[in-house]
C-alpha positions in Angstrom: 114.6 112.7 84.7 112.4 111.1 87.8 110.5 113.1 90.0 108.9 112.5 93.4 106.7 114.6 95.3 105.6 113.0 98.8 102.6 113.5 100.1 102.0 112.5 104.3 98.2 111.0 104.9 96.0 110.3 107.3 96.1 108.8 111.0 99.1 106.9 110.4 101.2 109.6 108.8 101.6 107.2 105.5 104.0 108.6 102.9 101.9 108.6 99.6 104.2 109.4 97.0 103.5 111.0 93.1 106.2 109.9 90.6 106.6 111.4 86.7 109.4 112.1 84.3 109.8 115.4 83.7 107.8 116.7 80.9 105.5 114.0 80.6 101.7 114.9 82.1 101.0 111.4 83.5 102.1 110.3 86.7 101.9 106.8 89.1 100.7 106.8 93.0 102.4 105.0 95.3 100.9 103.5 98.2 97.4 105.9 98.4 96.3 105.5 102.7 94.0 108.5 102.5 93.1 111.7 101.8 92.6 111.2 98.0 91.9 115.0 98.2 95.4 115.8 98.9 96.8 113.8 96.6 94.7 115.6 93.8 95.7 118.8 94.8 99.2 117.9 94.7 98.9 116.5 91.0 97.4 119.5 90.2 99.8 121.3 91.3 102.4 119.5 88.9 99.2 119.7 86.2 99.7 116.0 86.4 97.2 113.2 85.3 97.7 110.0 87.3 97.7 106.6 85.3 97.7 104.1 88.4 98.1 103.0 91.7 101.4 101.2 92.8 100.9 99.2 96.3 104.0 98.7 98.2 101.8 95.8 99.9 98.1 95.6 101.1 97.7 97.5 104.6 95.0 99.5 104.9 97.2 102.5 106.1 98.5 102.3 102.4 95.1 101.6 100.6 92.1 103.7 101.5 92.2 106.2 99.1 92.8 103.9 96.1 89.0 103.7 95.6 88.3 107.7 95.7 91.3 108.0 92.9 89.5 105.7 90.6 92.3 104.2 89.3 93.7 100.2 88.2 95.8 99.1 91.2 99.3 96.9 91.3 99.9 94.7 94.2 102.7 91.8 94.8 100.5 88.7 94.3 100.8 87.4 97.6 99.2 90.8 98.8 96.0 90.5 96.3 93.8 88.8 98.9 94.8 91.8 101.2 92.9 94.3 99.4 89.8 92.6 100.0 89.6 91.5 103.6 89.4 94.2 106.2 91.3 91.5 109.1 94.0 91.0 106.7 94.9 94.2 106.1 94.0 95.5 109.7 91.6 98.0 108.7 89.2 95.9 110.6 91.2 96.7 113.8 90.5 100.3 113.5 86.5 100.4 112.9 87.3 101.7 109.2 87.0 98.6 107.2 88.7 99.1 103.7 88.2 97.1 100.7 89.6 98.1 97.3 86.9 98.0 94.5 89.1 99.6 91.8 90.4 96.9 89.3 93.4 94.7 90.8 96.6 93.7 88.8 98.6 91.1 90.6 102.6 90.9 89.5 105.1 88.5 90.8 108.9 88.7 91.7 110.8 90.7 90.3 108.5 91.8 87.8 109.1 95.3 85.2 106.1 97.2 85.8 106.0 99.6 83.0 103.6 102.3 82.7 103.0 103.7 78.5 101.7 107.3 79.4 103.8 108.0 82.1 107.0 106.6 80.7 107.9 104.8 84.0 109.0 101.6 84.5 109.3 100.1 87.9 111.6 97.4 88.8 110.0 95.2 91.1 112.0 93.7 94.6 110.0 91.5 96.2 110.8 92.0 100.0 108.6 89.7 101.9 108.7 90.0 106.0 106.1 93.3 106.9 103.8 91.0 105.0 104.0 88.0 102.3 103.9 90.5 99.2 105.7 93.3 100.6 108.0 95.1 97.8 109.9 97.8 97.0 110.4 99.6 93.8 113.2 101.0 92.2 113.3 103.5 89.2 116.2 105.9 88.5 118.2 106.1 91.9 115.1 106.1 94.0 114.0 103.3 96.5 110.5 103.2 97.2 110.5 100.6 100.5 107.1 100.7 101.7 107.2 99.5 105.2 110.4 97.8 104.9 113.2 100.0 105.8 112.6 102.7 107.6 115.6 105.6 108.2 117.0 103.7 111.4 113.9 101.3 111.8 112.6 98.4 110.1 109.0 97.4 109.3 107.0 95.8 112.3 107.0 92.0 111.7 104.4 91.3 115.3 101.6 91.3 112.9 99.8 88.0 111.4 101.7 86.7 108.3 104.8 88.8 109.0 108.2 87.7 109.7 111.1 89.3 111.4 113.5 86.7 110.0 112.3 87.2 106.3 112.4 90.9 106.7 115.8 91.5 107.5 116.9 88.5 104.9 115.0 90.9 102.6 116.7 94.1 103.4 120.4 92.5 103.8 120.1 89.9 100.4 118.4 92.3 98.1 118.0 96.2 98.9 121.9 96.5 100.7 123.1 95.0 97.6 122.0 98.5 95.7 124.3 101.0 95.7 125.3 103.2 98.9 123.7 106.8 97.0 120.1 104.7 96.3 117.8 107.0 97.9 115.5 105.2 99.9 111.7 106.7 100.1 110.1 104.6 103.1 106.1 104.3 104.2 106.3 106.1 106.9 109.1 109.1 108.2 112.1 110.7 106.2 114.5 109.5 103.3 117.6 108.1 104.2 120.0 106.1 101.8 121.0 102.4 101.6 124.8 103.1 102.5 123.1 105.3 105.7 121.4 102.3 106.5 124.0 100.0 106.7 126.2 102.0 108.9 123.5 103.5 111.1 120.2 100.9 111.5 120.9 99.0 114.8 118.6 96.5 113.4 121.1 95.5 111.0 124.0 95.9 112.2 
């Protein structure tokens, strides 16, 4: 079985979330933004050893603790270039520049990211729009959407490289086609569900 533990971080109130099978000792962190010291003590609290870092896409609200964790991080190839310039991720914009120094693993679409300690493997869906690699990741019946679907909100596409257009062609073309149940685990603010989302999200409608 698939477990999730969230953890809420720094100024932007970015969902960091710590994913395992039950009974394994190795887990995967998605979307680090800060605090790295809260998101050790909440492995710990699970006696869980994290493997890597899994990047929904390359804002700095979602990267700045990757470096303090020490870990190999995944990112949507499109995103790669993200991690390294403080402008394009907006970090810049903030006065706290991030760059991510940790070892960098670019996948493409649709990719299997599979993880040997852990046991996890990740089905990539490349949702482009909140930026050019933006993706979520789907194991078990969990949806983790990153800053693409929100629970009655959508991403914010008034940033450079995103799209409002792509965006919602992402959200209606590939996650709406998942079943109703999927349990969707956004960037920011509380779980909803994809059939939630399609009755109740006036921004798709």
């Amino acid at each position: 079985m698939v477990k999730a533990e969230r953890v809420t971080v720094g100024a932007m109130e970015t969902n960091c979330y710590i994913v395992w099978k039950e009974k394994r000792s190795y887990a995967v962190v998605i979307d680090p933004g800060a605090e790295s010291g809260a998101i050790s003590r909440v492995l710990d609290k699970f006696r869980l050893s994290p493997e890597a870092v899994l990047l929904t896409h390359g804002h700095g609200d979602h990267i700045g603790a990757c470096n303090e964790l020490g870990l190999d991080v995944y990112v949507h190839k499109a995103d790669s270039e993200f991690l390294s310039d403080p402008e394009l991720n907006l970090s810049a914009f903030v006065s706290l520049p991030v760059t991510v120094k940790q070892p960098v693993h670019p996948f493409g679409e649709e990719d299997e990211l599979r993880f040997e300690k852990s046991g996890l493997v990740f089905r990539v869906i490349h949702t482009p729009g909140h930026t050019p690699g933006g993706c979520c990741f789907l194991i078990d019946k969990f949806l983790f959407a990153g800053d693409t679907l929100f629970k009655e909100s959508i991403g914010r596409t008034d940033f450079p490289a995103s799209s409002f257009d792509k965006l919602i062609n992402s959200i209606k073309e590939k996650i709406f086609l998942l079943p109703d149940e999927t349990i969707v685990y956004p960037g920011h603010g509380e779980s909803t569900t994809v059939g939630r989302e399609k009755e109740s999200n006036p921004f798709l409608s």
